[in-house]
MDAnalysis code that builds the backbone (N, CA, C; Angstrom):
import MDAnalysis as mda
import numpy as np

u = mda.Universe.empty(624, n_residues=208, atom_resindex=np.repeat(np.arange(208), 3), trajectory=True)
u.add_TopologyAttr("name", ["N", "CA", "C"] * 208)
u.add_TopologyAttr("resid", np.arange(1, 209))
u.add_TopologyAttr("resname", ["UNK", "UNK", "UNK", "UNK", "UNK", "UNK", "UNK", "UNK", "UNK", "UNK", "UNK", "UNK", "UNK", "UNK", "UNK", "UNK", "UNK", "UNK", "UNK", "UNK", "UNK", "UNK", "UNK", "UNK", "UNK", "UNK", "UNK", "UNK", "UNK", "UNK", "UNK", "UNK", "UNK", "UNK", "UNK", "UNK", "UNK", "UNK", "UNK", "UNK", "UNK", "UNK", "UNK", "UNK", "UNK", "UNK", "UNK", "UNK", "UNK", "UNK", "UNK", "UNK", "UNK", "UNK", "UNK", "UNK", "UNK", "UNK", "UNK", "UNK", "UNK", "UNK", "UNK", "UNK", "UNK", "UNK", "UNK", "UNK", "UNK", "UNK", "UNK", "UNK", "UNK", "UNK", "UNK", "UNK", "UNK", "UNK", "UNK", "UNK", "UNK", "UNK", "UNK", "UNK", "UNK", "UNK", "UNK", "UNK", "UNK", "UNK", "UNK", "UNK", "UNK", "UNK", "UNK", "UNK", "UNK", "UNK", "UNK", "UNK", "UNK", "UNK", "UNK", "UNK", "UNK", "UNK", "UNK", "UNK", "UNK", "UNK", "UNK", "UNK", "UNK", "UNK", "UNK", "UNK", "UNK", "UNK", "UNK", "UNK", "UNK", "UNK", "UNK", "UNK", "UNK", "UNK", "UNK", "UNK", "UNK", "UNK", "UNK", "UNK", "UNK", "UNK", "UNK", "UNK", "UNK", "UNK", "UNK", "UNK", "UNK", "UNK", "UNK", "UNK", "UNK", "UNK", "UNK", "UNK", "UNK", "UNK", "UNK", "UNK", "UNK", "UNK", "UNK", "UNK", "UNK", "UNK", "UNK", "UNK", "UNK", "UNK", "UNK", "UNK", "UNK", "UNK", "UNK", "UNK", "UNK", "UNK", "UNK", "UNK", "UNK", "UNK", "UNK", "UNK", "UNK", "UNK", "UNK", "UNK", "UNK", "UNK", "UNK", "UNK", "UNK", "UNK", "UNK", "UNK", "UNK", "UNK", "UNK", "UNK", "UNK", "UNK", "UNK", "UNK", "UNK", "UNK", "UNK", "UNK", "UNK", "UNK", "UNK", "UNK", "UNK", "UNK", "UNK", "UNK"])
u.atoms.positions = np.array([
    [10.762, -5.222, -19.872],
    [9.902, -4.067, -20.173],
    [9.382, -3.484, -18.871],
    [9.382, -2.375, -18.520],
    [9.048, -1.587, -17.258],
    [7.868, -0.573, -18.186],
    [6.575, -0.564, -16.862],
    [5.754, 0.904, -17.864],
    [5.456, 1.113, -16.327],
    [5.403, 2.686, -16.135],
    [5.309, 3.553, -15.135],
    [4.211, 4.198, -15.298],
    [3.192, 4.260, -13.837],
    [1.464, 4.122, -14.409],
    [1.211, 5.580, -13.583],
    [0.847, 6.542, -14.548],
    [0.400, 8.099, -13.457],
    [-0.618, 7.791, -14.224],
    [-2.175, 7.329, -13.516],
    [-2.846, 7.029, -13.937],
    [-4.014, 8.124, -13.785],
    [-3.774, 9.005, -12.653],
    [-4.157, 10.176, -12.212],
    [-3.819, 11.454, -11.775],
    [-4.376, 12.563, -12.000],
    [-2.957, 13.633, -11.414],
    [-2.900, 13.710, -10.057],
    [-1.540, 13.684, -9.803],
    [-0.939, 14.164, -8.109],
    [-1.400, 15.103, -7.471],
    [-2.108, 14.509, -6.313],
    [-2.450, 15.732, -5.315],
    [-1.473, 15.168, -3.889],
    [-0.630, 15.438, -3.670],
    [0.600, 14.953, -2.890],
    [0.815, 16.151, -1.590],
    [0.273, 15.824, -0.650],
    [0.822, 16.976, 1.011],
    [2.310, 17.144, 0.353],
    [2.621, 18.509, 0.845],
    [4.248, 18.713, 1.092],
    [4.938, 18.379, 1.979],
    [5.961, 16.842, 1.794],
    [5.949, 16.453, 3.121],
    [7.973, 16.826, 3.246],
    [8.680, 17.116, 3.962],
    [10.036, 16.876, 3.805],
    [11.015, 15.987, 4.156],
    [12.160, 15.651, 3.395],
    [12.320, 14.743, 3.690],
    [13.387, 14.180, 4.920],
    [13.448, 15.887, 5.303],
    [14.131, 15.708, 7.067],
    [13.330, 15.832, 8.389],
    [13.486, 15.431, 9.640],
    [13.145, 16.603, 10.400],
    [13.468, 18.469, 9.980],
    [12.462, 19.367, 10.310],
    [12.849, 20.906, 10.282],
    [11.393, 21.358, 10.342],
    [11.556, 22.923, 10.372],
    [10.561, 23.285, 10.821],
    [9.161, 22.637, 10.144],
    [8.023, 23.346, 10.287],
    [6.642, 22.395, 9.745],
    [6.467, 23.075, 8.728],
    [5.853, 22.432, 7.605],
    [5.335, 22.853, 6.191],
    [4.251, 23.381, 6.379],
    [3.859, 24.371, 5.611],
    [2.577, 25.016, 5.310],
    [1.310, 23.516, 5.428],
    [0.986, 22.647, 5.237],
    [-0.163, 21.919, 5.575],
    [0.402, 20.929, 6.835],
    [1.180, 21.126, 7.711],
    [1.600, 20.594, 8.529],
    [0.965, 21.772, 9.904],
    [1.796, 22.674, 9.627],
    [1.082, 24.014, 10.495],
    [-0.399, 23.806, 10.664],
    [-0.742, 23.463, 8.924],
    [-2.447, 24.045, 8.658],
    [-3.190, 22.817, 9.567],
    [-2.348, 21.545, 9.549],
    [-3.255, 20.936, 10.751],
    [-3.717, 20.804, 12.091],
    [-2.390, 21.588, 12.235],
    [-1.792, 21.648, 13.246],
    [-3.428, 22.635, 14.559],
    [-3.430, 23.841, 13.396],
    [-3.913, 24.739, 14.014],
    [-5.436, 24.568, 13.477],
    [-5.985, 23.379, 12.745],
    [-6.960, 23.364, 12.473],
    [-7.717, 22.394, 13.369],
    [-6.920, 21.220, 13.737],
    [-6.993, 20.504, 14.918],
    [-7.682, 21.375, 16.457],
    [-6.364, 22.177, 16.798],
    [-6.404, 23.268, 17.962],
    [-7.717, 23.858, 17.856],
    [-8.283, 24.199, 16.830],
    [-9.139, 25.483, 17.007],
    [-10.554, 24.502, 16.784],
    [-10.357, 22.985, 16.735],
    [-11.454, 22.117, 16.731],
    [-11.663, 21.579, 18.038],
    [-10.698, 21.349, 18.659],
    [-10.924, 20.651, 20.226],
    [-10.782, 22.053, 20.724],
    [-10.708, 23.462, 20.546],
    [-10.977, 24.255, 21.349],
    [-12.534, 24.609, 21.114],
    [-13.284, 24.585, 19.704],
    [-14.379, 24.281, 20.177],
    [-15.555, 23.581, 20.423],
    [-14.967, 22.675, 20.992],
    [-15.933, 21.340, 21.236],
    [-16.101, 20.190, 20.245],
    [-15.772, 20.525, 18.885],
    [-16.101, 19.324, 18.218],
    [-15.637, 18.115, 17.746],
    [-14.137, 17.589, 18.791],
    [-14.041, 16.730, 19.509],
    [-13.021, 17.028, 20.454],
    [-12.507, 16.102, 21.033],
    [-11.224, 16.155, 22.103],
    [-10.000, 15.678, 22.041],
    [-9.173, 16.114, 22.429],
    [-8.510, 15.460, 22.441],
    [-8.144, 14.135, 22.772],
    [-8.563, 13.610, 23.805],
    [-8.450, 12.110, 23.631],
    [-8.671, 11.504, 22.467],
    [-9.981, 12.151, 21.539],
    [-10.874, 11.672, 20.198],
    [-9.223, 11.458, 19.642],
    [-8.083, 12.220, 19.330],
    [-7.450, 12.647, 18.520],
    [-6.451, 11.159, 18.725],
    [-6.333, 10.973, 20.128],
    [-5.397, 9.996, 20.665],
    [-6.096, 8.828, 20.277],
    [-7.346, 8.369, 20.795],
    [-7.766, 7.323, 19.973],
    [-7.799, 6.833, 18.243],
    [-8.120, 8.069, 17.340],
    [-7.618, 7.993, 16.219],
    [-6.329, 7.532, 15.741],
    [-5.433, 8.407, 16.310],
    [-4.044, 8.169, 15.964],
    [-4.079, 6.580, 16.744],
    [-3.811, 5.952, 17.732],
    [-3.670, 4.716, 18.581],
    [-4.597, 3.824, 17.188],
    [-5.634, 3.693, 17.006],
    [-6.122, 2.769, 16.126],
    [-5.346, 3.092, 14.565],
    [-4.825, 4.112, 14.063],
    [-3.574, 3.978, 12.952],
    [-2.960, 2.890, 13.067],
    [-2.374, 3.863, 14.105],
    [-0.926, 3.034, 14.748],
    [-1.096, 0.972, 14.707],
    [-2.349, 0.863, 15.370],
    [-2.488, -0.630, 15.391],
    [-2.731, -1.512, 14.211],
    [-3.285, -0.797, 12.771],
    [-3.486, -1.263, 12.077],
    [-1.887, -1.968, 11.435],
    [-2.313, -3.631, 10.610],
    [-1.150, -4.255, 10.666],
    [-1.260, -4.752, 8.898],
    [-0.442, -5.569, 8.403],
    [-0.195, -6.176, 7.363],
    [-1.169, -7.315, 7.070],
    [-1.487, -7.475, 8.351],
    [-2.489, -8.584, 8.411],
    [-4.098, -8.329, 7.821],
    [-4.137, -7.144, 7.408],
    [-5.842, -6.564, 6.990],
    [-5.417, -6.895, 5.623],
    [-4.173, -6.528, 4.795],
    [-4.156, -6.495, 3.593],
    [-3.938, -8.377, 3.402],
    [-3.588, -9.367, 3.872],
    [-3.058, -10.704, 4.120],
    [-4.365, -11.231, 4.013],
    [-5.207, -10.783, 5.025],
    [-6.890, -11.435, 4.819],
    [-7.376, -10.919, 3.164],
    [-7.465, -10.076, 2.397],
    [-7.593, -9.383, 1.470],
    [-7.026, -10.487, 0.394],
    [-5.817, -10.788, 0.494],
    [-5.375, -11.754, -0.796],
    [-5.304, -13.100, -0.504],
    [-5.935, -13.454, 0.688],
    [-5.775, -14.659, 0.826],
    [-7.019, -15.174, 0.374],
    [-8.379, -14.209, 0.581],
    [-9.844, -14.374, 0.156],
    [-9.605, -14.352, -1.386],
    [-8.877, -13.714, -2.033],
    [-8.854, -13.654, -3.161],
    [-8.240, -14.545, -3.879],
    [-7.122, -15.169, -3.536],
    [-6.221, -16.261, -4.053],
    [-7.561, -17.958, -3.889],
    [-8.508, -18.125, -2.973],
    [-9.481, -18.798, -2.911],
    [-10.759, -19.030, -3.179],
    [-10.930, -17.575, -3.498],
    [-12.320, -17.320, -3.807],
    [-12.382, -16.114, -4.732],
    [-12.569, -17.159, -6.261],
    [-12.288, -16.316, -7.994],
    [-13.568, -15.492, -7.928],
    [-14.877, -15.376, -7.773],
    [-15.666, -14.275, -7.923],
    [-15.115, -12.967, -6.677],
    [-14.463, -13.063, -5.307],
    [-14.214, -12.060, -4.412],
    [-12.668, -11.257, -5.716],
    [-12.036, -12.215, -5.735],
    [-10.806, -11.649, -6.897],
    [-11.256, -10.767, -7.720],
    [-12.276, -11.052, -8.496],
    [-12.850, -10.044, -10.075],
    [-13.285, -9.126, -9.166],
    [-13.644, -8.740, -8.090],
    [-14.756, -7.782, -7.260],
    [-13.619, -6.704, -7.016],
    [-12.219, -7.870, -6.350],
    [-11.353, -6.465, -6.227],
    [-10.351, -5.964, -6.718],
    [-10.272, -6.927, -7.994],
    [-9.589, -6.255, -9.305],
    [-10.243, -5.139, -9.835],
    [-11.679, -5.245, -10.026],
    [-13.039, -4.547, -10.698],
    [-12.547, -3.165, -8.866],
    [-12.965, -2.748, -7.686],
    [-12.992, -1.934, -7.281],
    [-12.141, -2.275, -5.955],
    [-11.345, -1.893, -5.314],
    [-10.393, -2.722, -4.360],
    [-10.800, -2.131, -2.969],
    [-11.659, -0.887, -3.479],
    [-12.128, -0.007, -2.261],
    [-13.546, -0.856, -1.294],
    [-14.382, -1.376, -2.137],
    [-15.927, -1.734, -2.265],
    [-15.287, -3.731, -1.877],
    [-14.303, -4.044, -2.363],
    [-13.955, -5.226, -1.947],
    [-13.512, -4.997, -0.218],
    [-12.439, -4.714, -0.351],
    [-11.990, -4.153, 1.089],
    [-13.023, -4.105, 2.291],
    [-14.226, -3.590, 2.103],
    [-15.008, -3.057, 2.787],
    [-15.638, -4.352, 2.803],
    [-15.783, -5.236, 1.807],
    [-16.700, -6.499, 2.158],
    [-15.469, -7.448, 3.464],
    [-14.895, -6.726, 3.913],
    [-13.978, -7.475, 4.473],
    [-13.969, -6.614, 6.153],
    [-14.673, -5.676, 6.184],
    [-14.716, -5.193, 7.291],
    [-13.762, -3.521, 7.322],
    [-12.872, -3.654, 6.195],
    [-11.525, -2.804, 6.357],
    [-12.183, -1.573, 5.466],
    [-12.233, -0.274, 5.847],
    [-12.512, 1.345, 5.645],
    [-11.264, 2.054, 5.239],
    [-11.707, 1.806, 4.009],
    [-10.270, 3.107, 3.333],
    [-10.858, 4.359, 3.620],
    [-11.778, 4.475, 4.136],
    [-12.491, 6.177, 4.466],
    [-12.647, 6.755, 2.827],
    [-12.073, 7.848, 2.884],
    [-11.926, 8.859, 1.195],
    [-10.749, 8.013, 0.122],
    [-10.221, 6.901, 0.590],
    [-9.027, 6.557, -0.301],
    [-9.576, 5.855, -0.811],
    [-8.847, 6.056, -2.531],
    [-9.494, 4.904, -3.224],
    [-8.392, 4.007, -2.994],
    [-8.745, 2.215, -3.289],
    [-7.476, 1.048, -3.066],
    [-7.587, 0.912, -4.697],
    [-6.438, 0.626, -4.846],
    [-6.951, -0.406, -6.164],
    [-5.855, -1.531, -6.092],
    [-6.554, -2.481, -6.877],
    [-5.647, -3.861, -6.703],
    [-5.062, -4.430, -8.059],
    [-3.799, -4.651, -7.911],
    [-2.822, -5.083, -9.020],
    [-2.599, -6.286, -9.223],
    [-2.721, -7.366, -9.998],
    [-2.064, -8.547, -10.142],
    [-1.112, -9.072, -10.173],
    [-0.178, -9.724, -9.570],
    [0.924, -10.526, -10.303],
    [0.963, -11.384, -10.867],
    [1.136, -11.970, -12.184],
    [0.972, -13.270, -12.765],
    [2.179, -13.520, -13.547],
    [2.492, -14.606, -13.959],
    [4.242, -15.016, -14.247],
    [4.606, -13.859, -15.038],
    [4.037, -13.575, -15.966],
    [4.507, -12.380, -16.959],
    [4.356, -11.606, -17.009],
    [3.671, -11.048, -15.089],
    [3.956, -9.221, -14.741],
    [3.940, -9.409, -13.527],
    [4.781, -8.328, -13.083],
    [5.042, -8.155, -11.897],
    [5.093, -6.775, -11.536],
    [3.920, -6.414, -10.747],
    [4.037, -4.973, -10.274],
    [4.634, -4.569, -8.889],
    [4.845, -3.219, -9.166],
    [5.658, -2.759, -8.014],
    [5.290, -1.161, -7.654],
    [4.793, -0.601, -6.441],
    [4.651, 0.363, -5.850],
    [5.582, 1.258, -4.726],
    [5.213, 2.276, -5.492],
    [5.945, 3.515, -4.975],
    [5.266, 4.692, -4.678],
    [5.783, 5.671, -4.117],
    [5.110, 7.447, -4.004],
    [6.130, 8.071, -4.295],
    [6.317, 8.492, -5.658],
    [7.936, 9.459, -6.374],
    [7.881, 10.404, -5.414],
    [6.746, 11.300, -5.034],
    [6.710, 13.070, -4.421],
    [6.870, 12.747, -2.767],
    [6.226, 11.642, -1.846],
    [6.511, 11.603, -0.682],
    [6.059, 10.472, -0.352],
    [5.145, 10.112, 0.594],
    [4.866, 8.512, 0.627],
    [3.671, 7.642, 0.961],
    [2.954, 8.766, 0.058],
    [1.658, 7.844, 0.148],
    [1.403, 6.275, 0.296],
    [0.419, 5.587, 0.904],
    [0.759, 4.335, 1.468],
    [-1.030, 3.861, 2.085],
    [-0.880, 2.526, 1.757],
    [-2.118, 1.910, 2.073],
    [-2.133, 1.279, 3.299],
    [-1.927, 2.404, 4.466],
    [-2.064, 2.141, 5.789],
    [-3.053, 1.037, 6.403],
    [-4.710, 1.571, 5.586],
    [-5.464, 1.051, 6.585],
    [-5.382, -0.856, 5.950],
    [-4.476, -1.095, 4.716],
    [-4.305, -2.210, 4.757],
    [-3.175, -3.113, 5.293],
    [-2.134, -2.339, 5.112],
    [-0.729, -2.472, 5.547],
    [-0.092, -2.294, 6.587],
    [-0.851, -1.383, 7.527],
    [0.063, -0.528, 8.421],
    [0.933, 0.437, 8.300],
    [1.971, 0.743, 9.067],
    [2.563, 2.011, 8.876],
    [3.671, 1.464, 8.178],
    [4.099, 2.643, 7.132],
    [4.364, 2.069, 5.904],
    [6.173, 2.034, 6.768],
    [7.290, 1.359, 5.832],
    [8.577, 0.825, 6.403],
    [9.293, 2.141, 6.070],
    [10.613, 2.216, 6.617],
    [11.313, 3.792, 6.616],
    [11.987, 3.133, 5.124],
    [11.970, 2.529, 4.561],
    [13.005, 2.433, 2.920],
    [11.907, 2.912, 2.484],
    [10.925, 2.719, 2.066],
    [9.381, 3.026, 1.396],
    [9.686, 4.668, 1.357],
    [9.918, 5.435, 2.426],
    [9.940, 6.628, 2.679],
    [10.977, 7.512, 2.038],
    [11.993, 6.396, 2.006],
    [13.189, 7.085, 1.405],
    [13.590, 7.594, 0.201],
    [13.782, 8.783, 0.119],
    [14.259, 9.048, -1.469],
    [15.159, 8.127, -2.762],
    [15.645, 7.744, -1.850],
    [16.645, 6.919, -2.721],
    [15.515, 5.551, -3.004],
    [14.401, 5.064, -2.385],
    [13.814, 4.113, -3.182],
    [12.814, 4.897, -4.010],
    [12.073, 5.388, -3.339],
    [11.292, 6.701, -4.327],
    [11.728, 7.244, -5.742],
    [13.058, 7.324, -6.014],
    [13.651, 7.346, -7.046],
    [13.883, 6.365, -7.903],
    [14.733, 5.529, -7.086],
    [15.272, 4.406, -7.778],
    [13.813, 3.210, -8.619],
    [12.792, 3.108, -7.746],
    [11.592, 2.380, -7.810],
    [11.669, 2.704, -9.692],
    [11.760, 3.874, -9.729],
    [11.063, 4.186, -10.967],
    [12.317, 4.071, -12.532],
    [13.316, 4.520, -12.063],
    [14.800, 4.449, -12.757],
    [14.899, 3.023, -12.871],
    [15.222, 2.642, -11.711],
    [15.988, 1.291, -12.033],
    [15.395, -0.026, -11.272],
    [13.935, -0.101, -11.814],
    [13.222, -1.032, -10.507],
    [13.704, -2.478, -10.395],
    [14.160, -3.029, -11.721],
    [14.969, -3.915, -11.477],
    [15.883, -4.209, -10.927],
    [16.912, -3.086, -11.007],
    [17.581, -3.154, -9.883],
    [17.654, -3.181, -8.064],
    [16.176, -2.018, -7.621],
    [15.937, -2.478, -6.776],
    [15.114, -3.653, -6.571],
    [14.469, -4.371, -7.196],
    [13.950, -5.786, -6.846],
    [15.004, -6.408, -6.330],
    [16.156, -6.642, -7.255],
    [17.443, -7.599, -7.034],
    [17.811, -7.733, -6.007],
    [17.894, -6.623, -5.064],
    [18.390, -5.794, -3.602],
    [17.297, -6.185, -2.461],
    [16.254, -6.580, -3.094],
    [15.310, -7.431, -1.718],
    [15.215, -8.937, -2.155],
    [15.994, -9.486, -3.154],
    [16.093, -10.516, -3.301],
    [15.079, -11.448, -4.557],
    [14.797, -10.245, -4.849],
    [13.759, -10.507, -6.407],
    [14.454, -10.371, -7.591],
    [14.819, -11.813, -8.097],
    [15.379, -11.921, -9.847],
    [14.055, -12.198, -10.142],
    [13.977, -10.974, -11.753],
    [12.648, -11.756, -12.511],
    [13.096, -11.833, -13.536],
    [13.139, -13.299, -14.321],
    [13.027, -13.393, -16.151],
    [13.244, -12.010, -16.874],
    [14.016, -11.706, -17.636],
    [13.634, -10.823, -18.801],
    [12.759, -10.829, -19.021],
    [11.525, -12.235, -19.543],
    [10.086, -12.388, -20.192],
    [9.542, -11.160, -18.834],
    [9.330, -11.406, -17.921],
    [8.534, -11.158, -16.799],
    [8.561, -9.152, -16.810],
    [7.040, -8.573, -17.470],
    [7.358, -7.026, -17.936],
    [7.196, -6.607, -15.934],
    [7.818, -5.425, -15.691],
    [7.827, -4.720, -14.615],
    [7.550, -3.515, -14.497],
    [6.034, -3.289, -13.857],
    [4.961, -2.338, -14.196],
    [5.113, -1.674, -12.764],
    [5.120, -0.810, -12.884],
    [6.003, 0.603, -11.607],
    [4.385, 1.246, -11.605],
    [3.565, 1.038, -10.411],
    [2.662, 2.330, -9.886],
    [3.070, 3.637, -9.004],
    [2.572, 4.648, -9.326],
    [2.836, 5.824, -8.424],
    [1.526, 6.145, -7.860],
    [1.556, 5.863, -6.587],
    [0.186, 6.120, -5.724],
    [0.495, 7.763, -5.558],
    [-1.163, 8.244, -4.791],
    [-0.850, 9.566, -4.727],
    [-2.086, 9.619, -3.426],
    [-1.736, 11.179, -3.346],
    [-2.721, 11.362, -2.007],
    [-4.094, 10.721, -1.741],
    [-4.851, 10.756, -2.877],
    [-6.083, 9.651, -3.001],
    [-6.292, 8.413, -3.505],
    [-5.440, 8.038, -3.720],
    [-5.502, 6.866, -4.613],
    [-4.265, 6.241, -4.113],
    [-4.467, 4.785, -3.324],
    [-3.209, 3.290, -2.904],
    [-3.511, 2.386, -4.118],
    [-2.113, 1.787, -3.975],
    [-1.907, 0.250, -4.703],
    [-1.923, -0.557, -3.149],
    [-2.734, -1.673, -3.836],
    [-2.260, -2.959, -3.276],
    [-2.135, -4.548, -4.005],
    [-0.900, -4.652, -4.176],
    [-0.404, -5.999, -5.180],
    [-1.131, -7.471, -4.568],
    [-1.787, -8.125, -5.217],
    [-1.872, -8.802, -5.313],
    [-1.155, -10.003, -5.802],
    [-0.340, -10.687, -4.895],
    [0.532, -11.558, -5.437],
    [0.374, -13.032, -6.343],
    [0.946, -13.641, -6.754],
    [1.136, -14.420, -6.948],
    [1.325, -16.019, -6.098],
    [-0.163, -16.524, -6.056],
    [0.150, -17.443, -5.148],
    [1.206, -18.929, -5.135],
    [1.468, -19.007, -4.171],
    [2.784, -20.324, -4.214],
    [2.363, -21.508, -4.567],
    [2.654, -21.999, -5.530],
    [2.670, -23.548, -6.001],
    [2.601, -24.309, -4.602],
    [1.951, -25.664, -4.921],
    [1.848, -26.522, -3.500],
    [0.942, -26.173, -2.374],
    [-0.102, -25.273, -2.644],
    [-1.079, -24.339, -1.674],
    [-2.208, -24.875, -1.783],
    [-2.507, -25.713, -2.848],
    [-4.047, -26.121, -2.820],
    [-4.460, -26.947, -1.869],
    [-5.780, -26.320, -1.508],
    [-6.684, -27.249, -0.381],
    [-6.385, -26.415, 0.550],
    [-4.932, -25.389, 0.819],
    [-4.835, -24.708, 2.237],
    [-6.225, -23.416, 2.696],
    [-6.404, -23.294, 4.216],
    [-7.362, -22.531, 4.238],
    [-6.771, -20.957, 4.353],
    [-7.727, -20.136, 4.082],
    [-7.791, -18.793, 4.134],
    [-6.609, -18.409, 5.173],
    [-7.129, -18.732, 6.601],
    [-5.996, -18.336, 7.546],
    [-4.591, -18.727, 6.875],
    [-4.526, -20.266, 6.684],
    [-3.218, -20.793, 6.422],
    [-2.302, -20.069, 5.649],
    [-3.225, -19.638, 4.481],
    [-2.278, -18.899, 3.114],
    [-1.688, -17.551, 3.570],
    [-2.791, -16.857, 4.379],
    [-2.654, -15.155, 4.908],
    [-0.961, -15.620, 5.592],
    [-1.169, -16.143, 6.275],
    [0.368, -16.392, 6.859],
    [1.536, -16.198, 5.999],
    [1.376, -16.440, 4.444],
    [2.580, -16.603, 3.454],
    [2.573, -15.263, 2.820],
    [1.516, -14.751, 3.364],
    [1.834, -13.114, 2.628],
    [2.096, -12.069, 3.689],
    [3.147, -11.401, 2.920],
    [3.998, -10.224, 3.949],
    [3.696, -9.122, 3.445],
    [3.941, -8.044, 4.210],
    [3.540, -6.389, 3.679],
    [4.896, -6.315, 2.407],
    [5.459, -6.742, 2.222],
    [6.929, -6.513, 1.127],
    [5.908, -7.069, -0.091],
    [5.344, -8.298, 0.016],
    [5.066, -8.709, -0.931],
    [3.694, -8.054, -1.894],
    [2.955, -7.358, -0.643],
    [2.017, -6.581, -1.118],
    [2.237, -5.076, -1.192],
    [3.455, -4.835, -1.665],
    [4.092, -3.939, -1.929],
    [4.712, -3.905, -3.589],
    [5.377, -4.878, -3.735],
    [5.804, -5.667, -5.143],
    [7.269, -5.898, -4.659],
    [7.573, -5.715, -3.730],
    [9.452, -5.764, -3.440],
    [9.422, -7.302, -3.648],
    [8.504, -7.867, -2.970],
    [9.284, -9.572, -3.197],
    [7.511, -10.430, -3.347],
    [8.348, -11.717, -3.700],
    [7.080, -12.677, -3.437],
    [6.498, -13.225, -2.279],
    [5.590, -14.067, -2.588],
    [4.808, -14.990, -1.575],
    [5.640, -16.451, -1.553],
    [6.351, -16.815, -0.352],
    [6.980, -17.890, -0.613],
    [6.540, -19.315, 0.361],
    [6.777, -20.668, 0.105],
    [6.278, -21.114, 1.174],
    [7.398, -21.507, 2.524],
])
């Protein structure tokens, strides 16, 4: 069983899916930027430091995130219940994005996508992978997600239903996996280690 979750309506940038000239909100930043460091209200460096702290953010913010949660059952309900307001008890600023957090448990397994372009839970993940981006998973995610699971190395049960999110300009998924048998007693750091940005994605599991 697959159910495909537009849980909100799409507000999606026009992004394309080649290099070519710039899109109408590509321009619009372009020149909205310019006409801000031309007058004073910040600089450019401001712009370089912004972008440079993107850029650094890693897989490892979202890894601390489920590893607190796989150990500690009242932080779990907090960011099942709001993933944005959890996050933040963790140090990590979705700014205007809302997070929300998905479960995996034997008899569901979710999986995230952006059908229109590629929205992505940077400030947990980092910069999102070039398949993520690609049309052909963007599509396929939603058609035939079983099939792409298979293709990163994920067989699931028939029993096991496969629940397809479509993030959008305001609103990320972040999966919460399924922790690995044989883990008890390990600490926080230890476990973060067994979780990968794929897995908090829904492409694959947490393995030991």
């Amino acid at each position: 069983m697959t159910e495909i979750h537009h849980l909100h309506p799409h507000r999606h940038p026009a992004v394309p899916d080649d290099d070519g000239p710039l899109g109408y909100y590509q321009a619009l930043e372009v020149a909205v930027r310019e006409l801000l460091v031309e007058k004073g209200i910040f600089s450019g460096d401001d712009v370089r430091r912004a972008i440079e702290a993107m850029d650094a953010r890693t897989p490892a913010q979202g890894a601390r995130i489920v590893a607190r949660a796989w150990t500690n059952p009242a932080y779990k309900a907090r960011l099942l219940a709001d993933g944005t307001a959890a996050a933040r008890e963790l140090g990590i600023d979705t700014a205007a994005t809302r997070l929300i957090a998905v479960e995996n448990t034997r008899l569901l397994h979710n999986l995230v996508v952006c059908t229109l372009c590629s929205c992505y839970p940077r400030m947990v993940l980092g910069l999102p992978p070039d398949w993520y981006k690609s049309r052909a998973y963007r599509s396929r995610a939603v058609r035939e997600p079983r099939g792409v699971l298979r293709e990163f190395g994920t067989v699931l049960p028939e029993d096991v239903e496969v629940r397809v999110h479509d993030s959008t300009a305001d609103m990320r998924y972040l999966v919460l996996p399924e922790r690995p048998d044989g883990t008890e007693g390990w600490s926080e750091e230890r476990l973060a280690g067994l979780v990968t940005r794929d897995s908090m994605i829904g492409v694959t599991r947490c393995r030991l």
